[in-house]
C-alpha positions as CSV (number, residue, x, y, z in Angstrom):
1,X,3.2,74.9,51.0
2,X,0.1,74.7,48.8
3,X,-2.7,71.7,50.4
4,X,-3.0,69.0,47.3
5,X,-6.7,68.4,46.0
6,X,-6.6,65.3,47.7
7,X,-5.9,66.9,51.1
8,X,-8.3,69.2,50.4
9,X,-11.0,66.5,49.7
10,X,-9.9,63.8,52.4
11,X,-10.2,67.1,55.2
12,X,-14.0,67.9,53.5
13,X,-13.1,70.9,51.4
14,X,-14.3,69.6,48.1
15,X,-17.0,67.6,47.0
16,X,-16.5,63.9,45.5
17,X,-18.0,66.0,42.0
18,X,-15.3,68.6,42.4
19,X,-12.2,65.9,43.2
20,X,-12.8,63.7,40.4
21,X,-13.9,66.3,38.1
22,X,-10.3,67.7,38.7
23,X,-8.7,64.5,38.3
24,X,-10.3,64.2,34.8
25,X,-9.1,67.3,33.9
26,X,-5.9,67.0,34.7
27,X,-6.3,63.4,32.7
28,X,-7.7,64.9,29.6
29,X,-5.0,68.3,29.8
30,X,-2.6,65.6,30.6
31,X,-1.0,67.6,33.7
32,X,-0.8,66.8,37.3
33,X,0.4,70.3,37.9
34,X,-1.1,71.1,41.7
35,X,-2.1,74.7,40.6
36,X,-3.9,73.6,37.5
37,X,-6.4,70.8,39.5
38,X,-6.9,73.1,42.1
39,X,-7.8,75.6,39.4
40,X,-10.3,72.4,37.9
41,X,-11.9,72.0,41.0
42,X,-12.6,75.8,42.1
43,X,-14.6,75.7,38.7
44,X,-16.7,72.5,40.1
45,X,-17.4,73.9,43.4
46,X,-18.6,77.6,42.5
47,X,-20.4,76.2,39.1
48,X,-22.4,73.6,41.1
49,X,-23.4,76.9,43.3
50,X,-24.5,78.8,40.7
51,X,-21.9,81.2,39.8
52,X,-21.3,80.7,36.0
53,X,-18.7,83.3,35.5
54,X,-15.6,82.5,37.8
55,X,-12.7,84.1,38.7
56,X,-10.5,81.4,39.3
57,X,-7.5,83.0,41.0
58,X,-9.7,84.3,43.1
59,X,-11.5,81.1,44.2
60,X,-8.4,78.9,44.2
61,X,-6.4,81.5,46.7
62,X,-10.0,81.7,48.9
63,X,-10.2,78.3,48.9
64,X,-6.3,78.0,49.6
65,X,-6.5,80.6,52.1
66,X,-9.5,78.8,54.3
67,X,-7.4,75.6,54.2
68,X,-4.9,77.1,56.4
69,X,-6.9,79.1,58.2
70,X,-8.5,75.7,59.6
71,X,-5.1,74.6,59.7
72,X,-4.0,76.6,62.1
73,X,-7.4,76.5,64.2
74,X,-6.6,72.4,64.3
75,X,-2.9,73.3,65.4
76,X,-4.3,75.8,68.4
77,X,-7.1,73.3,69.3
78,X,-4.7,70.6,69.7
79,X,-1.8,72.8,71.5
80,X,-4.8,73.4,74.1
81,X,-5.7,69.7,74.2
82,X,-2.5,69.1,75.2
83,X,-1.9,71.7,77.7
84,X,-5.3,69.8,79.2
85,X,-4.2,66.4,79.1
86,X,-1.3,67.7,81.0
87,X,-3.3,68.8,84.0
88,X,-2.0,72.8,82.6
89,X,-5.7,73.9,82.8
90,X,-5.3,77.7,82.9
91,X,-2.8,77.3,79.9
92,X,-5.3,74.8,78.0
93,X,-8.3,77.8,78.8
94,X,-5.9,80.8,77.4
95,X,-5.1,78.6,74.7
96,X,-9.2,77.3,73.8
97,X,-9.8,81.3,74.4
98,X,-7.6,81.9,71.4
99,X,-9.8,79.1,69.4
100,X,-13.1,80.7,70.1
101,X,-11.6,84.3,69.2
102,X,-10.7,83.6,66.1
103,X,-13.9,81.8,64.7
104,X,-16.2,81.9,67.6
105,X,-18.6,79.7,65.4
106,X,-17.3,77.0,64.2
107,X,-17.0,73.5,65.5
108,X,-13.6,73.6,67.3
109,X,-15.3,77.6,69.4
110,X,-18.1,75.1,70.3
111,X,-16.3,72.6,71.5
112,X,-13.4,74.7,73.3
113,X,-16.5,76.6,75.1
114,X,-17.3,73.1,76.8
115,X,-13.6,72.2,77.8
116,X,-12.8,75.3,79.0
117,X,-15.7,74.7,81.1
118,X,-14.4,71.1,82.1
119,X,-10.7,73.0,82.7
120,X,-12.6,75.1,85.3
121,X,-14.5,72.5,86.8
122,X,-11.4,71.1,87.6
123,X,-9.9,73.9,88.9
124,X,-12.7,74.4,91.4
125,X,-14.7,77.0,90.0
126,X,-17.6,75.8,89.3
127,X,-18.7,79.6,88.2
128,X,-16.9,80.2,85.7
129,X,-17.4,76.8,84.2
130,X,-21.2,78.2,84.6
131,X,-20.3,81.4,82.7
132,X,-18.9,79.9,79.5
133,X,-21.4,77.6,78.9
134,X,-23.7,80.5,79.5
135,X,-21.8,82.9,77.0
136,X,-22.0,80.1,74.4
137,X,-26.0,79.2,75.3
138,X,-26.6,83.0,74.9
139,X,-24.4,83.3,71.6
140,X,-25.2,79.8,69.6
141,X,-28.0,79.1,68.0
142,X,-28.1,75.7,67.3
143,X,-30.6,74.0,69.2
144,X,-27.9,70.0,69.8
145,X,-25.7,72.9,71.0
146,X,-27.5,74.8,73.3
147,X,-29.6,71.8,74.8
148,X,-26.3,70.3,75.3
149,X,-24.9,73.7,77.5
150,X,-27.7,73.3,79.4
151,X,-27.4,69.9,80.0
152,X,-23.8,70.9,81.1
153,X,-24.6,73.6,83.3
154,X,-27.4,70.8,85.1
155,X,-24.4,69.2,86.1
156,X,-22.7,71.8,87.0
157,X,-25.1,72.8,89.2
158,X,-25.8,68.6,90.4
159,X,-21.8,68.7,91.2
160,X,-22.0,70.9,93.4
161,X,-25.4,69.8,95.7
162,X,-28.1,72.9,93.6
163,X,-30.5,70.3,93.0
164,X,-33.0,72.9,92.3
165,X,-30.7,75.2,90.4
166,X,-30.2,71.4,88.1
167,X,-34.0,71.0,87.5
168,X,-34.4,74.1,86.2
169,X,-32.2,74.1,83.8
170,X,-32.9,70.1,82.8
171,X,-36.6,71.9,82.3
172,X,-35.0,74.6,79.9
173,X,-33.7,71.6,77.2
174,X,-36.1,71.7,74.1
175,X,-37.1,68.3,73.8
176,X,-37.8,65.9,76.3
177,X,-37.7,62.9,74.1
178,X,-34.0,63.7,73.0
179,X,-31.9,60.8,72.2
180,X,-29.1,61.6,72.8
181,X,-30.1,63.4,76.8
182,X,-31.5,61.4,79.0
183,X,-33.6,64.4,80.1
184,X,-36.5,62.4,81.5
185,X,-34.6,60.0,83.4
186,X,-32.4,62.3,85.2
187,X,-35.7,64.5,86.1
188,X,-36.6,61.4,87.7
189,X,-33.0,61.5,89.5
190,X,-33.2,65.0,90.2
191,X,-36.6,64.7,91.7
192,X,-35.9,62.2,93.8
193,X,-32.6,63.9,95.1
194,X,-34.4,66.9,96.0
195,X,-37.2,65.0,98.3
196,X,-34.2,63.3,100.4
197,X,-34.2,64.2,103.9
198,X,-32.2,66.3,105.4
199,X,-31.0,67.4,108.9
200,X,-31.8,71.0,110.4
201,X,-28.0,71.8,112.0
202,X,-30.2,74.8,113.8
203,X,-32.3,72.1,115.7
204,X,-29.6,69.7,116.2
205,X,-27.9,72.9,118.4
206,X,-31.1,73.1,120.5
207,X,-31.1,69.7,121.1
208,X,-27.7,69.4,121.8
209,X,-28.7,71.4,125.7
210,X,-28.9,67.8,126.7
211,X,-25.4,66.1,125.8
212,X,-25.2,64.2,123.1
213,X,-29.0,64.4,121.7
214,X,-27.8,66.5,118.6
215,X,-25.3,63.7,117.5
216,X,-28.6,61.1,118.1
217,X,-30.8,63.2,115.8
218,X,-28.1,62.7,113.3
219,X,-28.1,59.1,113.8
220,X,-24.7,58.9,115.1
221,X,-25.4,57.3,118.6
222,X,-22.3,56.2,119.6
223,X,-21.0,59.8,119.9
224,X,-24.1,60.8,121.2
225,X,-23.8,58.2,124.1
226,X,-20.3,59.2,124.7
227,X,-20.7,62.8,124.9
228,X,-23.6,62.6,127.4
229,X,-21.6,60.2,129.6
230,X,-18.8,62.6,129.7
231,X,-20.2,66.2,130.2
232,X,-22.4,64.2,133.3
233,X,-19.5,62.6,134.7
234,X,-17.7,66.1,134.9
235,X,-21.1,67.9,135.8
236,X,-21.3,65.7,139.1
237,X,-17.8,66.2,139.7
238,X,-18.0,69.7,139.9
239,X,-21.5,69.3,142.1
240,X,-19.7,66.8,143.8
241,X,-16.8,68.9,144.6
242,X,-18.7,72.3,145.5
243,X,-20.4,69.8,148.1
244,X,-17.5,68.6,149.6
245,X,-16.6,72.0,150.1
246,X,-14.1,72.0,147.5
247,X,-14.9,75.4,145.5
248,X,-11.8,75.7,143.6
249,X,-11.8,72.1,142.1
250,X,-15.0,72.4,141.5
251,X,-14.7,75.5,139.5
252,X,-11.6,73.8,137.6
253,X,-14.0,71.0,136.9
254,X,-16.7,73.3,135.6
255,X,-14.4,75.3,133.6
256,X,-13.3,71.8,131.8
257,X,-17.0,70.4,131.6
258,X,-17.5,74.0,130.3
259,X,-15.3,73.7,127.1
260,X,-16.9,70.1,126.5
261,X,-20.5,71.4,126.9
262,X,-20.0,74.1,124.0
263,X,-17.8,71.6,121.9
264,X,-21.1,69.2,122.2
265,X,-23.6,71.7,121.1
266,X,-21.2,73.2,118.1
267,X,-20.9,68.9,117.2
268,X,-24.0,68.2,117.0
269,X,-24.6,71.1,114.6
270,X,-21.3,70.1,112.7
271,X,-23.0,66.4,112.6
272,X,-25.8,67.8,110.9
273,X,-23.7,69.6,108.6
274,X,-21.5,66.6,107.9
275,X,-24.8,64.5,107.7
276,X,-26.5,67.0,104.7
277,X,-23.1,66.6,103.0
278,X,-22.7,63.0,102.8
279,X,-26.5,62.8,101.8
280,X,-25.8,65.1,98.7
281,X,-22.2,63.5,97.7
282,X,-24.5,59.5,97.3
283,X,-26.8,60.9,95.1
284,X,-23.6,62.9,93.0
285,X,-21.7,59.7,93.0
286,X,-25.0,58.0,91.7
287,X,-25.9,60.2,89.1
288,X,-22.6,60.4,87.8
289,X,-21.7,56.9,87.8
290,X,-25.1,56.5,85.8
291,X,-24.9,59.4,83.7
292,X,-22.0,60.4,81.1
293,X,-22.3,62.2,77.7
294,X,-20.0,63.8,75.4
295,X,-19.8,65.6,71.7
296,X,-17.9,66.0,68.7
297,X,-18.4,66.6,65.5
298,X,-20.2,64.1,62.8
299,X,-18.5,62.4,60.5
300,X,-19.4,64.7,57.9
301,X,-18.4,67.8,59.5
302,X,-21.4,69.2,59.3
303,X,-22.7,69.4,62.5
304,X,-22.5,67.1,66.2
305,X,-22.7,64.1,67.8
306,X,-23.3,63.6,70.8
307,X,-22.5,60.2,73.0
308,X,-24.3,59.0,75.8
309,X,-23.5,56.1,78.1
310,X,-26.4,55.3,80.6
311,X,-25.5,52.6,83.6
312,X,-29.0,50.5,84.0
């Protein structure tokens, strides 16, 4: 099915000059045939670029030919939405693959690079979210595009706790007075994030000789308190025993107090562990409720726009 003129215009094809000059045409030739005003405009368009002598079969079937091949790119962008929005993720990346391959350029490639990205974020791979936005940083040379990779891969890396690895790349973005990336602001963030203290699980081991002082360093007193009651209630029990003359329930009793004694130390170092974690996860959950941007392309097709919500 041939695309009308005024598909062609509405979808930004043609120019306002080359609609209406193929509407007058087709006034003064009295003829709405689609051929003919598609013909009309094709003279417009390559006149107004400077190509006097036109070969107008030639034009309309190129311009005929691009319309579908856009077409098409729409249909396979919106097949892979879909497969997205249904939680399909490796079926969305196949299909956003397919986008990219066949114009790895244009606005629906750029856009598929970052949601294959999201697709693998939520599949839990944060590296291969990493590696597309890198392919499309190393390949794209629009400078909204690649400061917005790099701002992706930042929070990449601030997902998963590489607050270093996240200031780097924040550091990489061209302009720190962007508009549209809050560059400054989440330096700030990032700054702040890597300064916050954290527990060494190697010293709360060693400390954890005495019962219970690894869970303490961790600030988790209660278990600390309860772990050094227990191992010295069975460590005098099994004194208590070998002095009663007892040997074999006191070596029950230290075999027991045993298994508690190692489960203490390899707590405390889990506590520091566990403490690290929960440390990283608040500032995530803070920079993310504070943070959100995303793209698409402008209203006049010719380039992006980028949205940017900022919690205060």
């Amino acid at each position: 099915m041939m695309p009308s003129i005024e598909q062609l215009y509405q979808n930004g094809y043609l120019s306002d000059l080359d609609f209406y000059f193929a509407r007058t045409m087709g006034k003064l030739g009295q003829t709405d045939n689609p051929l003919a005003l598609l013909a009309a405009a094709a003279v417009s368009r390559f006149t107004s670029m400077g190509h006097v002598c036109v070969n107008v079969h030639r034009i309309g079937g190129h311009i005929i030919q691009t319309a579908f091949h856009n077409r098409i790119g729409t249909a396979l962008f919106q097949t892979a939405m879909a497969h997205r929005l249904n939680n399909q993720f490796n079926e969305a990346i196949k299909g956003f693959q397919v986008v990219i391959q066949r114009s790895p350029k244009d606005t629906l490639a750029v856009r598929s690079h970052f949601l294959i990205s999201a697709c693998y974020v939520k599949l839990n791979d944060p590296m291969s979210a990493r590696q597309i936005l890198m392919i499309l940083l190393n390949n794209h040379e629009d400078s909204d595009v690649r400061d917005a990779a790099k701002y992706r891969i930042a929070w990449i890396d601030i997902e998963t706790g590489h607050f270093k690895q996240a200031m780097d790349q924040i550091q990489l973005i061209s302009g720190t007075d962007s508009p549209w990336l809050p560059v400054q602001e989440l330096s700030a963030d990032l700054t702040e994030a890597a300064a916050l203290p954290e527990k060494d699980p190697a010293l709360a081991g060693a400390l954890s000789v005495v019962p219970g002082a690894g869970y303490v360093y961790c600030g988790r007193y209660q278990d600390g308190l309860m772990a050094f009651l227990l191992n010295g209630a069975l460590i005098w029990a099994a004194v208590e025993s070998f002095s009663d003359g007892n040997p074999a329930l006191g070596c029950v009793i230290s075999v027991v107090e045993s298994g508690f004694y190692i489960g203490n130390i390899y707590g405390g170092i889990n506590a520091a562990h566990k403490y690290n974690t929960r440390q990283k996860q608040t500032v995530i959950d803070r920079l993310k409720s504070g943070f959100r941007i995303g793209m698409s392309p402008s209203s006049d097709k010719a380039g992006w726009q980028f949205n940017l919500q900022h919690d205060f």
